[in-house]
C-alpha positions as protocol buffer text, in pm:
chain_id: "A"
residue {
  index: 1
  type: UNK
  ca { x: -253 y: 1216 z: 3270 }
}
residue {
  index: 2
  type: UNK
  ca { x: -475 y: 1393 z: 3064 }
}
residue {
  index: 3
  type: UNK
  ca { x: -870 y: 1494 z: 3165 }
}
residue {
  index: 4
  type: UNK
  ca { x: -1146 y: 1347 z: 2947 }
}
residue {
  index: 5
  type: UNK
  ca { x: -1243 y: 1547 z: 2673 }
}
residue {
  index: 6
  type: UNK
  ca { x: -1576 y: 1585 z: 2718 }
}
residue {
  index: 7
  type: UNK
  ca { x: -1760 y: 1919 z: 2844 }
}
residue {
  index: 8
  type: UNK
  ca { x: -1755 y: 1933 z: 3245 }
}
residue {
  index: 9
  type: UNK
  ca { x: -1617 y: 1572 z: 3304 }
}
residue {
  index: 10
  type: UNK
  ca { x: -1314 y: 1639 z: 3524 }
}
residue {
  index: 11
  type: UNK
  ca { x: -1209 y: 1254 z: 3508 }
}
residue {
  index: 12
  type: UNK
  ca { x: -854 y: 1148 z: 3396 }
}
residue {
  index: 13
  type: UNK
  ca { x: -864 y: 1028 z: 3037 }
}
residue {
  index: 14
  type: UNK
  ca { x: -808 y: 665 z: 2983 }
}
residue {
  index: 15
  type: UNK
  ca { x: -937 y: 547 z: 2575 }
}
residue {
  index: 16
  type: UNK
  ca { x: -890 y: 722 z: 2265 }
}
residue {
  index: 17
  type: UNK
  ca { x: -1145 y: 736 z: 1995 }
}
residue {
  index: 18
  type: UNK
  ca { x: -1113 y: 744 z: 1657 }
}
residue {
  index: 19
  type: UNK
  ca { x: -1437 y: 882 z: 1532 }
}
residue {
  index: 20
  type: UNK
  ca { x: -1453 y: 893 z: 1109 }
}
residue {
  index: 21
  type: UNK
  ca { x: -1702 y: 1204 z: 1096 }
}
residue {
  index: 22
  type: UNK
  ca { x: -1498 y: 1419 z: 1422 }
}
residue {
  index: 23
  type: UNK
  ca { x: -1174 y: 1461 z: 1521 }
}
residue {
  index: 24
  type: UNK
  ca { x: -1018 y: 1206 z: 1754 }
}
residue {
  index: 25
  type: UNK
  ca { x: -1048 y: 1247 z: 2133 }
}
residue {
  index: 26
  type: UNK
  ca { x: -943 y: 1114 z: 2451 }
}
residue {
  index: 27
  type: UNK
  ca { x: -1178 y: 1069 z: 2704 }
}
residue {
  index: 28
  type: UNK
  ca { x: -1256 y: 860 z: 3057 }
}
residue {
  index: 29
  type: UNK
  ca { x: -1411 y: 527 z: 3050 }
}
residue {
  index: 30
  type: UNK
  ca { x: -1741 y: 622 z: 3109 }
}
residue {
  index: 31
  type: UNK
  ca { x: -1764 y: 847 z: 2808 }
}
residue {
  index: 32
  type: UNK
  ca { x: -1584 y: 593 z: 2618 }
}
residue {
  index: 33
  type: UNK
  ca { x: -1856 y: 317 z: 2686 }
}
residue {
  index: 34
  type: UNK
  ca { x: -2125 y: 492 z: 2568 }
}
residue {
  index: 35
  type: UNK
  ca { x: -1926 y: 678 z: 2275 }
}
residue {
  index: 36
  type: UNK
  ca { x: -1800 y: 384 z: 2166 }
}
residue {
  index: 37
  type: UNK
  ca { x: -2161 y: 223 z: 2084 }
}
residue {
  index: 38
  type: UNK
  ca { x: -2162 y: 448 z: 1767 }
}
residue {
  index: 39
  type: UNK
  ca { x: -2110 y: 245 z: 1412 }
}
residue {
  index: 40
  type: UNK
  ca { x: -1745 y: 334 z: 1324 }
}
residue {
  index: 41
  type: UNK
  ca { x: -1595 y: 493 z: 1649 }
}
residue {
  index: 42
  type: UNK
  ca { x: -1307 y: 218 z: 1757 }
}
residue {
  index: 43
  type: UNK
  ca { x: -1150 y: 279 z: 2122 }
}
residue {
  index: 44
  type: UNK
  ca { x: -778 y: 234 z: 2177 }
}
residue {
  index: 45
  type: UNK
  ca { x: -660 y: 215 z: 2572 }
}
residue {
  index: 46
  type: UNK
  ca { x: -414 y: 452 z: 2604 }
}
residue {
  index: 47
  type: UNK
  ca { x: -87 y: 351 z: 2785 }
}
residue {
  index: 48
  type: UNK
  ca { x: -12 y: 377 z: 3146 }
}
residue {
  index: 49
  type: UNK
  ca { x: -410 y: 444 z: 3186 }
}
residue {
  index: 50
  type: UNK
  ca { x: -451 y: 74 z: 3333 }
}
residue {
  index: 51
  type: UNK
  ca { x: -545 y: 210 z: 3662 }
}
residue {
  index: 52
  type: UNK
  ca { x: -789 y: 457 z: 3566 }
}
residue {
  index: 53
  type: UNK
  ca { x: -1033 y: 164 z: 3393 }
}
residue {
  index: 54
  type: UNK
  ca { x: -1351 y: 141 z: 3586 }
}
């Protein structure tokens, strides 16, 4: 599995974003939570990641 995408997070990447003004990114849960409040950015689980939501 991948790590998150975001700068010095070392967790294993578990959503992808789809973000209309940035490029799309994978990233943990935790980023993903708070990323995801933005209007427009829509999360996607990513497969096999099942284990790594909490």
């Amino acid at each position: 599995m991948a790590e998150c995408s975001q700068d010095g997070c070392e967790n294993v990447a578990a959503v992808r974003l789809y973000i209309p003004w940035d490029a799309d990114r994978d990233v943990c849960t935790a980023h993903g939570r708070a990323l995801v409040q933005q209007d427009g950015v829509v999360a996607e689980p990513l497969d096999g990641a099942e284990k790594d939501w909490s």
